[in-house]
VMD Tcl script that draws the C-alpha trace (Angstrom):
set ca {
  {3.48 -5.69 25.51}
  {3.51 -2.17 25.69}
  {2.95 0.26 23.16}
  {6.25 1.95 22.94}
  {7.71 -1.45 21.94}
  {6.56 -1.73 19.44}
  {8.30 1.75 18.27}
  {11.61 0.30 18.84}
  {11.96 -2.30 15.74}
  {11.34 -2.09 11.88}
  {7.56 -3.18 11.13}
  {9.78 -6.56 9.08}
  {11.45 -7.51 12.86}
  {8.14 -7.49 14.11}
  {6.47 -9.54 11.56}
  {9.27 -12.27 12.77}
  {9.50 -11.83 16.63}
  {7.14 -14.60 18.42}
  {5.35 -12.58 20.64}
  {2.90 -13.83 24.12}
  {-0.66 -14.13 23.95}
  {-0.42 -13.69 19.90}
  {-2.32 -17.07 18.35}
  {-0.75 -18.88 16.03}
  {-2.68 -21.86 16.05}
  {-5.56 -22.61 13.35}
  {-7.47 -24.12 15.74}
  {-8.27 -21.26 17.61}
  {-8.71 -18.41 14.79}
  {-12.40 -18.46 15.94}
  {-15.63 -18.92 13.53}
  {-17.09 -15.56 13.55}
  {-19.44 -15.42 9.58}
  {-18.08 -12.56 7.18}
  {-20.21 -9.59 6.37}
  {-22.40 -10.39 3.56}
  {-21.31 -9.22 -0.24}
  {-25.24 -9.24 -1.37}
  {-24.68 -9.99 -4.43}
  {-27.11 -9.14 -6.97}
  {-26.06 -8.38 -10.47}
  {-22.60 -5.93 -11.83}
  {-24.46 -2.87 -12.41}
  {-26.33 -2.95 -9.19}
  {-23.03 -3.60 -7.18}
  {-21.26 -0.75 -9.25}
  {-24.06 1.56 -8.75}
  {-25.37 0.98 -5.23}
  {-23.52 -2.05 -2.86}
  {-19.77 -1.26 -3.97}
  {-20.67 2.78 -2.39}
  {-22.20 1.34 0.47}
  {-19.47 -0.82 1.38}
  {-16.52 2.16 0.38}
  {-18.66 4.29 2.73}
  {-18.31 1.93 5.57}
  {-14.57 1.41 5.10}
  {-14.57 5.37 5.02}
  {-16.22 5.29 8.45}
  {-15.03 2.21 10.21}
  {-11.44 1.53 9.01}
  {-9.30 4.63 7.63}
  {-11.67 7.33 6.81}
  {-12.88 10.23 4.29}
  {-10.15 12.16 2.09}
  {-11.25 15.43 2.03}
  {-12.54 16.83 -1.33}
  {-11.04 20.15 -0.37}
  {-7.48 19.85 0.06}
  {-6.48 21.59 -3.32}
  {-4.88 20.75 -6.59}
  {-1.78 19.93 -7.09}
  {1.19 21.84 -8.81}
  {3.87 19.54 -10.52}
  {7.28 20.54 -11.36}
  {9.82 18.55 -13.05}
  {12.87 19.58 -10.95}
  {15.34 17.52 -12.81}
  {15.89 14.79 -15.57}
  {18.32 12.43 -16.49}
  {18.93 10.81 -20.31}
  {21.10 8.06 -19.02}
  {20.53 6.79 -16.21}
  {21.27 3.05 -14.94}
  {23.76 2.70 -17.42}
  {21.71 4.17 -19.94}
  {18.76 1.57 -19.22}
  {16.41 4.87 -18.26}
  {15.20 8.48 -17.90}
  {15.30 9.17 -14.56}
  {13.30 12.57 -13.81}
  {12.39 14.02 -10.16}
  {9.20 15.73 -9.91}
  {8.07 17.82 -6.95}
  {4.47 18.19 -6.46}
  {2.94 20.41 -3.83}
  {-0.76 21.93 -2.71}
  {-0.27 25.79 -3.36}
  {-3.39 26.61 -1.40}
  {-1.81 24.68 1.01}
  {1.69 26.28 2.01}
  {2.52 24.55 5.18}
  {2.63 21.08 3.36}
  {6.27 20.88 2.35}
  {5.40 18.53 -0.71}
  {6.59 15.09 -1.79}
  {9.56 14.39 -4.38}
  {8.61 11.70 -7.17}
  {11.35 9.92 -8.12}
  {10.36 8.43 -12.13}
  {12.25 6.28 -14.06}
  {10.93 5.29 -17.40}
  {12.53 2.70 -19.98}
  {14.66 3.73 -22.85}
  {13.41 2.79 -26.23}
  {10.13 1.89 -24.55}
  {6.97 4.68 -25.71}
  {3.99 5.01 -23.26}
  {5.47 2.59 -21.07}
  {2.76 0.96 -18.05}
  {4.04 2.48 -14.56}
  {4.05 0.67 -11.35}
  {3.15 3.69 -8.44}
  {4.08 2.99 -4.91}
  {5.30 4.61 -2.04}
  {8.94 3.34 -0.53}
  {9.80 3.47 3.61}
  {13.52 4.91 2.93}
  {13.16 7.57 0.52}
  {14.21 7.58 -3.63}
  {17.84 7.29 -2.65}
  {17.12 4.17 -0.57}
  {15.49 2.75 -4.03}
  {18.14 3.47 -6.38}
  {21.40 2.43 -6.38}
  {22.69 5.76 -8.00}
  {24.64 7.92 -6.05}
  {23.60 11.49 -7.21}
  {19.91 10.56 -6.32}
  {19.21 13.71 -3.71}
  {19.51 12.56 0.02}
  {15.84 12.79 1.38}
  {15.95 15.62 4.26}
  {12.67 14.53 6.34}
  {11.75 13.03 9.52}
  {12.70 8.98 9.56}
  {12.96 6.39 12.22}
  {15.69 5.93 13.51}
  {17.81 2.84 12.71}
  {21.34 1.92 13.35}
  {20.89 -0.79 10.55}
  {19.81 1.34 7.70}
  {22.15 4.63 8.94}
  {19.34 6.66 9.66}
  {20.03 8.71 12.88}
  {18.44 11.25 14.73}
  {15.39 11.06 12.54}
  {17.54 12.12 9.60}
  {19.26 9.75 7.03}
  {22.95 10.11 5.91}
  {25.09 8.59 3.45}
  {24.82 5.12 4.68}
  {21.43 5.23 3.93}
  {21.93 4.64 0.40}
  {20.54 1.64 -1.47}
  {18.84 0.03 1.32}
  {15.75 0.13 -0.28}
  {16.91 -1.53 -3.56}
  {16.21 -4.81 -2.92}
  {12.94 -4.55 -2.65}
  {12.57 -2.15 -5.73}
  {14.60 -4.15 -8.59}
  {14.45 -1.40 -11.13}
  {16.58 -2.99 -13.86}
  {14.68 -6.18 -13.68}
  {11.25 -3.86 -14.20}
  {12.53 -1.41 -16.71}
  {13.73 -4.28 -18.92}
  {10.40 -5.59 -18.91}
  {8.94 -2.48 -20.32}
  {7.93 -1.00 -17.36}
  {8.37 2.21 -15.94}
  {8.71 3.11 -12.13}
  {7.33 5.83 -9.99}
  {7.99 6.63 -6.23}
  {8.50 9.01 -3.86}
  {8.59 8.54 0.13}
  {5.53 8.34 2.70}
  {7.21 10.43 4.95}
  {6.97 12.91 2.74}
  {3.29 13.21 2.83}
  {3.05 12.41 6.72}
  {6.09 11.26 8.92}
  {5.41 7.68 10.39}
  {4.81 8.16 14.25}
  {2.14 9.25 16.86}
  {2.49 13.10 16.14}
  {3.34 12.81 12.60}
  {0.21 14.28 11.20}
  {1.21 17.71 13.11}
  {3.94 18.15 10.44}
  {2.45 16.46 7.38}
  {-0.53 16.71 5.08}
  {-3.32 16.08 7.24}
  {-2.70 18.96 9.78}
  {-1.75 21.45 6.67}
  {-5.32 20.79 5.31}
  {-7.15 20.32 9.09}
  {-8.32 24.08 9.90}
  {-6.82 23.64 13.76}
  {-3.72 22.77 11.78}
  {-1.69 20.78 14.76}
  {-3.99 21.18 17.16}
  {-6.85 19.39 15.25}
  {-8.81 16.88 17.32}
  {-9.76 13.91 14.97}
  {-12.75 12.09 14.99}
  {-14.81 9.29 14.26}
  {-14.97 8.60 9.86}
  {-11.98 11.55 9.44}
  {-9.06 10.09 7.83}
  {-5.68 8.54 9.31}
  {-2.03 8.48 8.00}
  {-3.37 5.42 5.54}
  {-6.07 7.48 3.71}
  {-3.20 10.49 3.51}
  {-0.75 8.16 2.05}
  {-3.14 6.86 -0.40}
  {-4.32 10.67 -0.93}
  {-0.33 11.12 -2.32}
  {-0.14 7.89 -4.79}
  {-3.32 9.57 -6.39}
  {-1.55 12.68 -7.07}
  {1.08 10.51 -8.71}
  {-1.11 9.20 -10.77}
  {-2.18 12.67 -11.44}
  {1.14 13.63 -13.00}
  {1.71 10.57 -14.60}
  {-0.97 10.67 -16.54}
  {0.89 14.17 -18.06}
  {4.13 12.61 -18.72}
  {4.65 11.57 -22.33}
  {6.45 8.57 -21.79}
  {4.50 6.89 -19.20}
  {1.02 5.35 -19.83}
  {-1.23 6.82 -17.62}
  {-4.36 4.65 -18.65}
  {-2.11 1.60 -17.37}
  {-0.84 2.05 -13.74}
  {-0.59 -0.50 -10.85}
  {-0.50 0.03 -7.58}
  {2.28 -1.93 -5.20}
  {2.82 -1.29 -1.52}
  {4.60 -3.72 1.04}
  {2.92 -4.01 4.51}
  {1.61 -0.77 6.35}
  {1.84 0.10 2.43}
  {0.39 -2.85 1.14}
  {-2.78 -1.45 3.44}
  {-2.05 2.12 1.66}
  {-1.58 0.58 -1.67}
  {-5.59 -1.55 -1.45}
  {-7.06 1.95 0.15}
  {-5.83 3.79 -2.86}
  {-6.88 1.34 -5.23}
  {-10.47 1.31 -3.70}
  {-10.38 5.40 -4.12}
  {-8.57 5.51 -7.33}
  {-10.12 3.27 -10.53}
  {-7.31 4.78 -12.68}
  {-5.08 2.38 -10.84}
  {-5.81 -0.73 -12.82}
  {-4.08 -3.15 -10.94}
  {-3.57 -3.37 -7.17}
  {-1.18 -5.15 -5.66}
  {-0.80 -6.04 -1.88}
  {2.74 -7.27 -0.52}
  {2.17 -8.81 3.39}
  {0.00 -6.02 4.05}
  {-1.61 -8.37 7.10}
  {-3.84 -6.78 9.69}
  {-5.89 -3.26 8.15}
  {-5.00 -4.81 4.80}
  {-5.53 -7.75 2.73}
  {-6.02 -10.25 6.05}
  {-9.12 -11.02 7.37}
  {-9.43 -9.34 11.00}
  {-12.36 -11.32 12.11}
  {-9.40 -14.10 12.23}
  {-7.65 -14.15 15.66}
  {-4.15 -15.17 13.85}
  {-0.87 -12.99 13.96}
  {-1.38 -9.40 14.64}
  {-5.30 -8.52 15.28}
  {-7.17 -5.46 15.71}
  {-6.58 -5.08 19.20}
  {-2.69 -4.82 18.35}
  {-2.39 -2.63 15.32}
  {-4.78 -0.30 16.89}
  {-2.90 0.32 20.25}
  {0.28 0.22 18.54}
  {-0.63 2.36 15.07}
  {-3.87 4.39 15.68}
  {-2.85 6.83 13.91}
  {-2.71 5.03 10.61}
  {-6.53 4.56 10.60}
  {-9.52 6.57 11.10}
  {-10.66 6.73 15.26}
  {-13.87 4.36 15.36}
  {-11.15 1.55 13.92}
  {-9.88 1.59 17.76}
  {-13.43 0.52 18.89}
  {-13.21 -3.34 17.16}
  {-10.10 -3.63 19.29}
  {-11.20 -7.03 20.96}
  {-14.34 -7.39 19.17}
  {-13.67 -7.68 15.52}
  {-17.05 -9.15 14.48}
  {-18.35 -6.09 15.46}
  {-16.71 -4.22 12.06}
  {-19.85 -3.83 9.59}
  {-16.66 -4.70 7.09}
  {-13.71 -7.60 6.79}
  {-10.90 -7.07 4.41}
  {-12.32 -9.40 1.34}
  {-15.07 -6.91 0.91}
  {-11.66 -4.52 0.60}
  {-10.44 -6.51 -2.16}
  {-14.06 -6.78 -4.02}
  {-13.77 -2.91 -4.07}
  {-11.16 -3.59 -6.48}
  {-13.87 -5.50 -9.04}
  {-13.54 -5.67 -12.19}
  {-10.01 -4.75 -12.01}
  {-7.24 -7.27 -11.28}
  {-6.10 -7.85 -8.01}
  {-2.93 -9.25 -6.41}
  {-2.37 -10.83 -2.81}
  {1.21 -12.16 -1.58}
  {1.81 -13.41 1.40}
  {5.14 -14.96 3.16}
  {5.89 -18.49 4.39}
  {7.33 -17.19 7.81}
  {5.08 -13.72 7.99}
  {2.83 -15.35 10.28}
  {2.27 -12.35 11.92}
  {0.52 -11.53 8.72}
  {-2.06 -14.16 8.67}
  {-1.24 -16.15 5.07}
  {-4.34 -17.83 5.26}
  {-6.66 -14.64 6.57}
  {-4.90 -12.76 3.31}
  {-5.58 -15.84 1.03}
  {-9.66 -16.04 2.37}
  {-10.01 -12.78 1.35}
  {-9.07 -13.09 -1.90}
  {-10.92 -16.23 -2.07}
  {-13.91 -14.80 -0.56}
  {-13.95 -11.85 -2.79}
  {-14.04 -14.14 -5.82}
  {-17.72 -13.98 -6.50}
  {-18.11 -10.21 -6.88}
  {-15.24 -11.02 -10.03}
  {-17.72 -13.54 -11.23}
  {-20.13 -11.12 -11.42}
  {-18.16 -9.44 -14.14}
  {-17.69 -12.65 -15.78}
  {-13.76 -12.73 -14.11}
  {-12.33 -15.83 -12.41}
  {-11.11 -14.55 -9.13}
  {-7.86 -17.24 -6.91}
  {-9.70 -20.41 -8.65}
  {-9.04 -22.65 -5.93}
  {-10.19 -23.28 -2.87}
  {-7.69 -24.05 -0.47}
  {-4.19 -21.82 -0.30}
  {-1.82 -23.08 -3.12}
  {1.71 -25.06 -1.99}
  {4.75 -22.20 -1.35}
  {6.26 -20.84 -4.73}
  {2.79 -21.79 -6.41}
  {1.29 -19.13 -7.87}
  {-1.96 -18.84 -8.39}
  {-5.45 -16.98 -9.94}
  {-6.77 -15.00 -12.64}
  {-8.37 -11.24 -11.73}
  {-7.39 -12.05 -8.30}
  {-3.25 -13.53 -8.07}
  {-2.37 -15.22 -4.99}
  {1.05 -16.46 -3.77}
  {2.89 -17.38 -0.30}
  {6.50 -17.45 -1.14}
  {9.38 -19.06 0.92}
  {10.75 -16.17 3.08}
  {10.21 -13.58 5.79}
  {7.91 -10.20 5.83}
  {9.64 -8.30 2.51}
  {9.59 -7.91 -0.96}
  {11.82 -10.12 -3.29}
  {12.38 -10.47 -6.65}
  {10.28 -13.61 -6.69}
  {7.51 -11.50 -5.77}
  {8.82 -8.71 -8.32}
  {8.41 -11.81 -11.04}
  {4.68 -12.60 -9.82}
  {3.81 -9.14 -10.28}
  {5.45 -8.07 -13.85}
  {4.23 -11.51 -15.28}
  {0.59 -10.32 -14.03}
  {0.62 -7.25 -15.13}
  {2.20 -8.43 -18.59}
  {-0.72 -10.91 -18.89}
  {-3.67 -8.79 -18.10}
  {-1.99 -5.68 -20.21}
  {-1.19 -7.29 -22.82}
  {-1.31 -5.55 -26.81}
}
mol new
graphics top color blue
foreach p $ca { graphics top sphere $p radius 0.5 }
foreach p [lrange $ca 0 end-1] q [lrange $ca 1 end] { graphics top cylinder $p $q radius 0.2 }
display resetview
């Protein structure tokens, strides 16, 4: 299939479309052994083997963030006493590079329980912009670069009216706030638009020296290490905002996020708990596995999401020096969280499940209990400790069981 196909439908239609020579059959996954963890004790893997393995994810799968590109400037642009009914505060925030003018910045949208002090903040990064998210109607229409989709009312790369709430779903804010939790996002196309050339207008190229006509290579970072480079300078401001608490913040991000949301949690230890939503292939799935999408395919069809040498385990996977469990152990001793979907198959359930599993003993070496079983749990079964698994009934999305799974974790391991 070529390449511009798979430019033509939302990344959920293609984790549901059947698709030739893609193997869905157990039998034939393939049996090639993991990378070794080397265990040895906690303070040796927190001093010397969890480096080693960041470094090779740095230079094999979606590369360095650069020290350099600047600090950040954070301005509250507006705030809102009331909103949801009176559930919330709802404040924008616009944060920007100053040294670094030609990045147009990203707007935070932050909403933040009422009656709640120091409230725990989930951080993630939405695909249709804060006014997608919320169901309010004076949330700002987001003016940047989008795909284009007759579904979701986005044309000409710009969205309009109809845009409006088509995010919410996946982003139940009342059933968080109420829960005591606040809510921070702001969209990834504000840090880098989604597509082949997007870099030339985003981030990356405002920081690269040859600006647009930069020439990546091998270890620099891709769209996946920007995006995670912009939930970090969430956290940055959160951690200023009185009624958020910035020492409790988790992660979320739903497939090419899900990947963003693990690579920032791997960068970024302030994030305490980091959740994966069907993040598949380049995320929480095992790519040694020939199931659903593989190397070969993300990499012909996404390259720019990952760092360049990730294009050269297209077809040869076992070649990686890394597999997506160590990912996951980069997370040690922090909590984890894995979901999968019943019909994402295109997602490999069982590749995301394995890595969890196989990522268990690095927990143990911090005295946590990682999935606790060995074999993936029955749909709708929850399971795990410091590392939460589920595969819920459903397609490639984010639902409010999965919105449960998530608040009850977080609850448990944040509890007073």
């Amino acid at each position: 299939m070529r390449t511009s196909l798979f430019f033509l439908f939302a990344a959920s239609a293609l984790a549901q479309t059947p698709r030739p020579g893609v193997n869905y059959d157990e039998t034939k996954v393939g049996n090639d052994p993991l990378p070794e963890l080397k265990l040895t004790t906690a303070e040796e893997w927190t001093s010397k083997r969890r480096p080693e393995i960041f470094k090779l994810f740095e230079e094999n799968v979606y590369g360095r963030t650069p020290a350099d590109v600047g600090a950040a400037k954070f301005e509250v642009t507006a705030t809102k006493a009331d909103a949801l009914g009176g559930l919330a505060t709802r404040k924008f925030i616009h944060i920007s590079v100053p040294g670094r003018p030609a990045w147009p910045g990203m707007d935070v949208m932050l909403y933040t329980p009422n009656g709640t002090k120091n409230a725990p903040c989930f951080v993630g990064l939405s695909f249709g912009g804060n006014h997608a998210v919320s169901p309010e109607a004076d949330v700002p229409l987001s003016t940047r670069w989008m795909r284009d989709s007759k579904e979701k009312g986005i044309v000409d790369h710009r969205a309009t009216e109809a845009t409006r709430g088509t995010e919410s779903s996946r982003w139940p804010l009342e059933m968080i706030l109420k829960r005591g939790f606040a809510v921070a996002t702001a969209y990834y196309g504000d840090i880098e638009p989604d597509s082949a050339e997007g870099w030339k207008t985003g981030l990356r190229a405002a920081v690269s020296k040859d600006g647009a006509d930069t020439v990546w290579k091998d270890g620099e970072w891709g769209a996946i290490g920007a995006w995670s480079w912009g939930l970090s300078r969430i956290a940055d401001y959160l951690q200023t905002d009185a009624q958020v608490d910035g020492q409790h913040l988790a992660v979320i991000g739903h497939s090419r996020l899900g990947k963003t949301s693990l690579w920032a949690g791997a960068q970024d230890t302030r994030f305490g708990i980091v959740i994966s939503n069907d993040s598949g292939e380049g995320g929480a799935a095992l790519m040694r596995r020939d199931f659903g999408e593989t190397t070969a395919i993300i990499t012909k069809a996404f390259p720019h999401w990952f760092t360049r040498k990730y294009t050269s385990y297209a077809g040869h996977a076992a070649a990686c020096p890394v597999d997506a469990h160590m990912l996951i152990a980069l997370m040690a001793p922090r909590p984890a969280y894995i979901a999968s979907a019943a019909e994402d198959h295109w997602a490999d359930q069982k590749g995301e499940f394995l890595s969890g599993k196989y990522a268990g003993p690095v927990y143990a070496l911090f005295g946590k209990k990682g999935v606790g079983v060995d074999e993936p749990p029955a749909i709708d079964q929850p399971v795990g400790d410091f590392i939460g698994y589920h595969n819920r009934t459903g397609k490639h999305d984010v639902t409010d069981f999965d919105w449960t799974q998530y608040l009850n974790f977080a609850a448990r391991h944040w509890a007073k």
